[in-house]
GUVEXLUM-491988 format. One record per residue (C-alpha): residue in three letters; z, x, y. Coordinates in Angstrom, 3 decimals, always signed. Layout:
# GUVEXLUM-491988
<rec r="ALA" up="Z" east="X" north="Y"/>
...
# end
This chain:
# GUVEXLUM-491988
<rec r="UNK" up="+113.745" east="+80.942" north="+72.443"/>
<rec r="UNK" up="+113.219" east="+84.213" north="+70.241"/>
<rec r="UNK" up="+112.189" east="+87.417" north="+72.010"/>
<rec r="UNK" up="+108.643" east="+87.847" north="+73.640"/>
<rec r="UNK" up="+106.249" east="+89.379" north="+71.278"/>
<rec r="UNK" up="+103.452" east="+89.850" north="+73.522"/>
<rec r="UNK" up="+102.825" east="+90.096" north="+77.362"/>
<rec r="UNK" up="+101.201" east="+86.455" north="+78.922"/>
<rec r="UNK" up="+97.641" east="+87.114" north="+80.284"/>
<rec r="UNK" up="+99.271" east="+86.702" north="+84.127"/>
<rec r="UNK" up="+101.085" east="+89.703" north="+83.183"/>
<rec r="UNK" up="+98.068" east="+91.454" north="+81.262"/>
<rec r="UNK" up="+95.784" east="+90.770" north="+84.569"/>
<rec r="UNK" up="+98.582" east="+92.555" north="+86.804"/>
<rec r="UNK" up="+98.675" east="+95.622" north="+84.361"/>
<rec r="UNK" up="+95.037" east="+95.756" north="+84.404"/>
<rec r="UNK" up="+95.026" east="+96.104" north="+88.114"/>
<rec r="UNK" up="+97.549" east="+98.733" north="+88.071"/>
<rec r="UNK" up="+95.473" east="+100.457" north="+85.674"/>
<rec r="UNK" up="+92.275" east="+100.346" north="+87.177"/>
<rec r="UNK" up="+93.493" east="+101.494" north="+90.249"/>
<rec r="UNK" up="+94.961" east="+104.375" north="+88.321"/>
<rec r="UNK" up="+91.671" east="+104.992" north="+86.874"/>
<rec r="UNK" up="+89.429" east="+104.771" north="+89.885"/>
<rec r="UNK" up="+91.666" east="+107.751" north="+91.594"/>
<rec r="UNK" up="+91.652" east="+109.615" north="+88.237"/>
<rec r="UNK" up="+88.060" east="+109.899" north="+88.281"/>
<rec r="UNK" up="+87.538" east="+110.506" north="+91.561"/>
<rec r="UNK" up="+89.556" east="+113.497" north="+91.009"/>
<rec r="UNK" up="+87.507" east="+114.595" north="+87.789"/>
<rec r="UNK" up="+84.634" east="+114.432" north="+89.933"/>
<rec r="UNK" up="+86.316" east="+117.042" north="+92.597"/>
<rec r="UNK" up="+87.793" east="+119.166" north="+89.889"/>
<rec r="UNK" up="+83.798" east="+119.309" north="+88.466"/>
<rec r="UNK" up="+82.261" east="+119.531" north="+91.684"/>
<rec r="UNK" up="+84.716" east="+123.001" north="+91.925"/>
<rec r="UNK" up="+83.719" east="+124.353" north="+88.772"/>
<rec r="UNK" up="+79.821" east="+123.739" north="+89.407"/>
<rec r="UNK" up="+79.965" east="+124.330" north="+93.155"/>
<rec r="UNK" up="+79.091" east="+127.797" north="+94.961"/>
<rec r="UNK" up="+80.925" east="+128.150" north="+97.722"/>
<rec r="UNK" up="+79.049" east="+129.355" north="+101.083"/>
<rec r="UNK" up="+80.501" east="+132.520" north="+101.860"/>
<rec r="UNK" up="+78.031" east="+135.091" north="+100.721"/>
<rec r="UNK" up="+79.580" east="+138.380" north="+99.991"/>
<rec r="UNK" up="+76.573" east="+140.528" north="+99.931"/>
<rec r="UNK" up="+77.213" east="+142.461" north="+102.829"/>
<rec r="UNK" up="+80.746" east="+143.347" north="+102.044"/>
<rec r="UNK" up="+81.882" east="+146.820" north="+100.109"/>
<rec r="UNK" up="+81.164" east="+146.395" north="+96.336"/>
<rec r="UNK" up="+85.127" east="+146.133" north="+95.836"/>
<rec r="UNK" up="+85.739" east="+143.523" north="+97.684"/>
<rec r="UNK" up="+82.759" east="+141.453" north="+96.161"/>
<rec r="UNK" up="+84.155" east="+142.247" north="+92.490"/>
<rec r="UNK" up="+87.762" east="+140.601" north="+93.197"/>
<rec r="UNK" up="+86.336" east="+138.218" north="+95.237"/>
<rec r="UNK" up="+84.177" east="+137.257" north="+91.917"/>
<rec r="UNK" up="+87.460" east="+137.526" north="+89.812"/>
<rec r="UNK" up="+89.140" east="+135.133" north="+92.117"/>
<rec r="UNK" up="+86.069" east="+132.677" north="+91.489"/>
<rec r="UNK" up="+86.080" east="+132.824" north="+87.840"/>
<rec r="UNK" up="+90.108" east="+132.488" north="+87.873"/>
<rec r="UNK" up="+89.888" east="+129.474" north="+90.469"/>
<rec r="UNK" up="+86.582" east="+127.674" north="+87.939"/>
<rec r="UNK" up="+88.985" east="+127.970" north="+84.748"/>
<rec r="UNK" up="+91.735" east="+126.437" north="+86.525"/>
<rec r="UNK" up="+89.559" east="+123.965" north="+87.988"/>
<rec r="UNK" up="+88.321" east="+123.136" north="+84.205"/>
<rec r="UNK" up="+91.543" east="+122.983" north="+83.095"/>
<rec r="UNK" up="+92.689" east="+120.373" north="+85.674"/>
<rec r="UNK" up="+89.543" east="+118.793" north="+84.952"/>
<rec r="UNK" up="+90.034" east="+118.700" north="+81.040"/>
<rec r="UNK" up="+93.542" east="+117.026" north="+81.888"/>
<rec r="UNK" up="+92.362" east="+114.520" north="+83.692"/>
<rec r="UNK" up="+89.277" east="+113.140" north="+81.711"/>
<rec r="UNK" up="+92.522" east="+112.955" north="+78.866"/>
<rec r="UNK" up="+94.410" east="+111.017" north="+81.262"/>
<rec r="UNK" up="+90.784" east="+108.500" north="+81.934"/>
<rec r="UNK" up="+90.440" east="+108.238" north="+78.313"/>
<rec r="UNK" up="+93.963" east="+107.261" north="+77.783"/>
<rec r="UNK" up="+93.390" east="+104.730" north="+80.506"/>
<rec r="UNK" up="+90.719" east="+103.841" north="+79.161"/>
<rec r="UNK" up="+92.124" east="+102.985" north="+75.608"/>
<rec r="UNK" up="+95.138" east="+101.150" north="+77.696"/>
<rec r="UNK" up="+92.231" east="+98.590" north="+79.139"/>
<rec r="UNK" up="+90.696" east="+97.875" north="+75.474"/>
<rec r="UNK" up="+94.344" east="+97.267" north="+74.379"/>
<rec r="UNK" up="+94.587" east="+94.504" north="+77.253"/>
<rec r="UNK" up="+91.518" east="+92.890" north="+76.054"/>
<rec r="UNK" up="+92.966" east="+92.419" north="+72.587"/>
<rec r="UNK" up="+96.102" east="+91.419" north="+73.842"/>
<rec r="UNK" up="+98.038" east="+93.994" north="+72.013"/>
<rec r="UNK" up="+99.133" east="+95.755" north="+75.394"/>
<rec r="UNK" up="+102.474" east="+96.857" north="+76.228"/>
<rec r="UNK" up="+103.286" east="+96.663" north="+71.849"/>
<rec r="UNK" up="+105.009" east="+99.540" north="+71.021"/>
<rec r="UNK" up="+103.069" east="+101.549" north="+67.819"/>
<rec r="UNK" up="+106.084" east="+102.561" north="+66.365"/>
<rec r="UNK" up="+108.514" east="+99.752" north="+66.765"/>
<rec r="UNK" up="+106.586" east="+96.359" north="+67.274"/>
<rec r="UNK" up="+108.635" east="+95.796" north="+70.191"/>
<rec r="UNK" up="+107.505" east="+95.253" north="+73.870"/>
<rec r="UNK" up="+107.279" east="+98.419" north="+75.706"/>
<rec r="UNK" up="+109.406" east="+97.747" north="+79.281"/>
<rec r="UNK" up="+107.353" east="+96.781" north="+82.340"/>
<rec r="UNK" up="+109.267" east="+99.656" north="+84.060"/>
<rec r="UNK" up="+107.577" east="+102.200" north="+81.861"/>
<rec r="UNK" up="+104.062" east="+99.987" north="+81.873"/>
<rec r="UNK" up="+104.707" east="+100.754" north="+85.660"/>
<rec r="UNK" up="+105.485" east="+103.899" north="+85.591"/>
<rec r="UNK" up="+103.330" east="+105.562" north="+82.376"/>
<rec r="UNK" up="+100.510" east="+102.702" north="+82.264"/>
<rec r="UNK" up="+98.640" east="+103.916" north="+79.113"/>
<rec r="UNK" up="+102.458" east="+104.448" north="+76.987"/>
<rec r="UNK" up="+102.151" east="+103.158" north="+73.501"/>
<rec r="UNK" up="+105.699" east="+103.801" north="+73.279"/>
<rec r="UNK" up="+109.155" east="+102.288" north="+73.933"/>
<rec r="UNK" up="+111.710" east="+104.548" north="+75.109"/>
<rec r="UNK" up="+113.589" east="+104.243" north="+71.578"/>
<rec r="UNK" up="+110.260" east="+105.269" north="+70.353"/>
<rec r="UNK" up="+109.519" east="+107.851" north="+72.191"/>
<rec r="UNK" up="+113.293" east="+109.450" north="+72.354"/>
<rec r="UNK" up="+113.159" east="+109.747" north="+67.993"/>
<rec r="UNK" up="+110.189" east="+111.541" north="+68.329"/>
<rec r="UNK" up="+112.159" east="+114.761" north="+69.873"/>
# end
C-alpha cells in the first residue's frame, strides 16, 4: 500500500479535540487580556502627591499596550485555530501547502494549526 495521502476521520475527530481544547483556553485568555485593557483597576490615586499619580498613570498605559499586544497575539493564534477546524471539515487537514505531503502527528500535536511539514518549514529559512 502507497503512502497515506490524507488523515482517516478517527484521526481528524482526535485533532479536532485537541484543537478545540486549544481554542477554548485561547479565548479565555483573549477575554482576560481585554478585560485588562478595558478594566480600571480600584485603587484610586486621588489622594496621593501629583507625582506619584503621573507614573502610576504611565505604568497603566505601559501595562494596557502590553495587554493589547498579548491580546492581538492571541486572537492570531484563535484565528489560526480557527482556519485549522475548517481545514478538518474539508478533510484537507494535516496536508502540507508546500509539499502535498502529510504533516507528522508529532507536529499536529505539538503546533495544531501548522500547514507545514518540517521539510517545509526548514527551506523556508
Amino acid at each position: 500500500m502507497g503512502e497515506k495521502n490524507r488523515y482517516s476521520d478517527e484521526e481528524l475527530i482526535e485533532f479536532k479535540e485537541l484543537i478545540n481544547g486549544k481554542l477554548e483556553k485561547a479565548q479565555a485568555d483573549y477575554d482576560m487580556y481585554r478585560s485588562s485593557i478595558n478594566q480600571t483597576d480600584g485603587n484610586d490615586i486621588a489622594d496621593t502627591s501629583p507625582t506619584f499619580k503621573v507614573l502610576e498613570e504611565g505604568a497603566a498605559t505601559l501595562s494596557k499596550e502590553e495587554a493589547g499586544k498579548l491580546a492581538q497575539r492571541q486572537l492570531k493564534f484563535i484565528q489560526y485555530l480557527q482556519a485549522a477546524l475548517v481545514r478538518i471539515e474539508n478533510k484537507t487537514y494535516g496536508i502540507c501547502r508546500d509539499t502535498g505531503k502529510l504533516i507528522s502527528k508529532e507536529r499536529l500535536r505539538a503546533v495544531p494549526h501548522a500547514t507545514l511539514c518540517i521539510e517545509a518549514k526548514n527551506n523556508q529559512r
